[in-house]
DSSP file (Angstrom, degrees, kcal/mol; ACC not computed):
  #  RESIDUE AA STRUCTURE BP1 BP2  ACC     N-H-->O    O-->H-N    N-H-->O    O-->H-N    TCO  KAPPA ALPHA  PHI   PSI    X-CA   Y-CA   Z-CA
    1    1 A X              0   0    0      0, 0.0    12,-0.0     0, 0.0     0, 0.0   0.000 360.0 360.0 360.0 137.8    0.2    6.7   10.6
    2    2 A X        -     0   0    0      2,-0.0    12,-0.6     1,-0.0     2,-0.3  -0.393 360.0-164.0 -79.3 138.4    2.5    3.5    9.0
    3    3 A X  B     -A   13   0A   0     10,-0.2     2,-0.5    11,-0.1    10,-0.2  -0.957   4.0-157.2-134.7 146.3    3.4    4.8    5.6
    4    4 A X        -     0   0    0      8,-2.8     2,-1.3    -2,-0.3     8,-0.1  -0.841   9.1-142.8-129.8 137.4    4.6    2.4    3.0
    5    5 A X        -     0   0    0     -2,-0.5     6,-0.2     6,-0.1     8,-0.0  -0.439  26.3-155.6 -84.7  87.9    6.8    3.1   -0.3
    6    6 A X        -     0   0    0     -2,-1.3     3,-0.4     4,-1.0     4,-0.1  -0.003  33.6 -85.5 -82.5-149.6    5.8    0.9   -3.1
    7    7 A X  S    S+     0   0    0      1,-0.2    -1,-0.0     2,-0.1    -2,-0.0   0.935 133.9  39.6 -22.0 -86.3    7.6   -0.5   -6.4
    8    8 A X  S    S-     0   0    0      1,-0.2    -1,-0.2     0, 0.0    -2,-0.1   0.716 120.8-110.8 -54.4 -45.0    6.7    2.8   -8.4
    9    9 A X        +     0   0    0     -3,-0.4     2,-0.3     1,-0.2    -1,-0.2   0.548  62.8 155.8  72.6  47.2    7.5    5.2   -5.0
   10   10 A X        -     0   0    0     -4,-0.1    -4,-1.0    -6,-0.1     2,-0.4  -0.599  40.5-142.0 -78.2 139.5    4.0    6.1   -4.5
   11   11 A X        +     0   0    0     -2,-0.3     2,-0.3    -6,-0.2    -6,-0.1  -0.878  38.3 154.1-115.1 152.8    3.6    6.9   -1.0
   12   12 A X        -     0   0    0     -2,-0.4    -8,-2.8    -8,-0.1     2,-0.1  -0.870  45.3 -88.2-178.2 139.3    0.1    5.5    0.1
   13   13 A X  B >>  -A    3   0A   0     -2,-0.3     3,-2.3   -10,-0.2     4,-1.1  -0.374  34.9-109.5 -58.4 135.8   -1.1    4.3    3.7
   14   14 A X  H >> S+     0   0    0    -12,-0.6     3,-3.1     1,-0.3     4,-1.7   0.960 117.7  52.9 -40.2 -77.6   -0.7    0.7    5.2
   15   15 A X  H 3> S+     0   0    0      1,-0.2     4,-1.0     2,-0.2    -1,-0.3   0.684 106.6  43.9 -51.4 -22.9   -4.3    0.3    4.9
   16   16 A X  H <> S+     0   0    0     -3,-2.3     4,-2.3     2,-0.2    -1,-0.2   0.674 113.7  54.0 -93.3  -6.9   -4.7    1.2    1.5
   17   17 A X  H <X S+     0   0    0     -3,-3.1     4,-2.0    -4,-1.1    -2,-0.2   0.919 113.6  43.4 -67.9 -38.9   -1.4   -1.1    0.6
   18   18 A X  H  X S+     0   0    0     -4,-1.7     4,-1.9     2,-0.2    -2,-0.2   0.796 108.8  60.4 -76.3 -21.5   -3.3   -4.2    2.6
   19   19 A X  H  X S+     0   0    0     -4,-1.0     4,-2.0    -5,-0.4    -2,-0.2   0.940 117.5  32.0 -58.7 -53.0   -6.7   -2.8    0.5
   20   20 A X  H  X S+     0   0    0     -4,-2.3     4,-2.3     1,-0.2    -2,-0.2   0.905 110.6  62.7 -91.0 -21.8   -4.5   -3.8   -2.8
   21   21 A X  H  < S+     0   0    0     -4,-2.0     4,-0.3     1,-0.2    -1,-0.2   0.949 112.6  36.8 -44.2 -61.1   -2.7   -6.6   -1.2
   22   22 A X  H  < S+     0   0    0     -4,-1.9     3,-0.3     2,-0.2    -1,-0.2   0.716 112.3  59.7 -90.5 -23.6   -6.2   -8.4   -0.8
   23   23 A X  H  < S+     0   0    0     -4,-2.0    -2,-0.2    -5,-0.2    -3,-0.2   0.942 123.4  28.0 -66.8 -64.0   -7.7   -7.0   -4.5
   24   24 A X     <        0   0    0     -4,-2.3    -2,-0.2     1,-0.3    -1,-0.2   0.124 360.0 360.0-116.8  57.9   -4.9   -8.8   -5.8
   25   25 A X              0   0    0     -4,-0.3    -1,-0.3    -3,-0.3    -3,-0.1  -0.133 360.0 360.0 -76.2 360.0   -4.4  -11.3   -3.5
């Protein structure tokens, strides 16, 4: 499973990164 490290260094799954990507998209 992709996992991706954001700003804060929250570890959270590609899909739920593309989930917030497109809420605040």
């Amino acid at each position: 499973m992709l996992i991706y490290m954001d700003n804060e260094g929250l570890l959270m799954t590609y899909s739920e990164v593309m989930s917030q990507l497109c809420l605040e998209g």
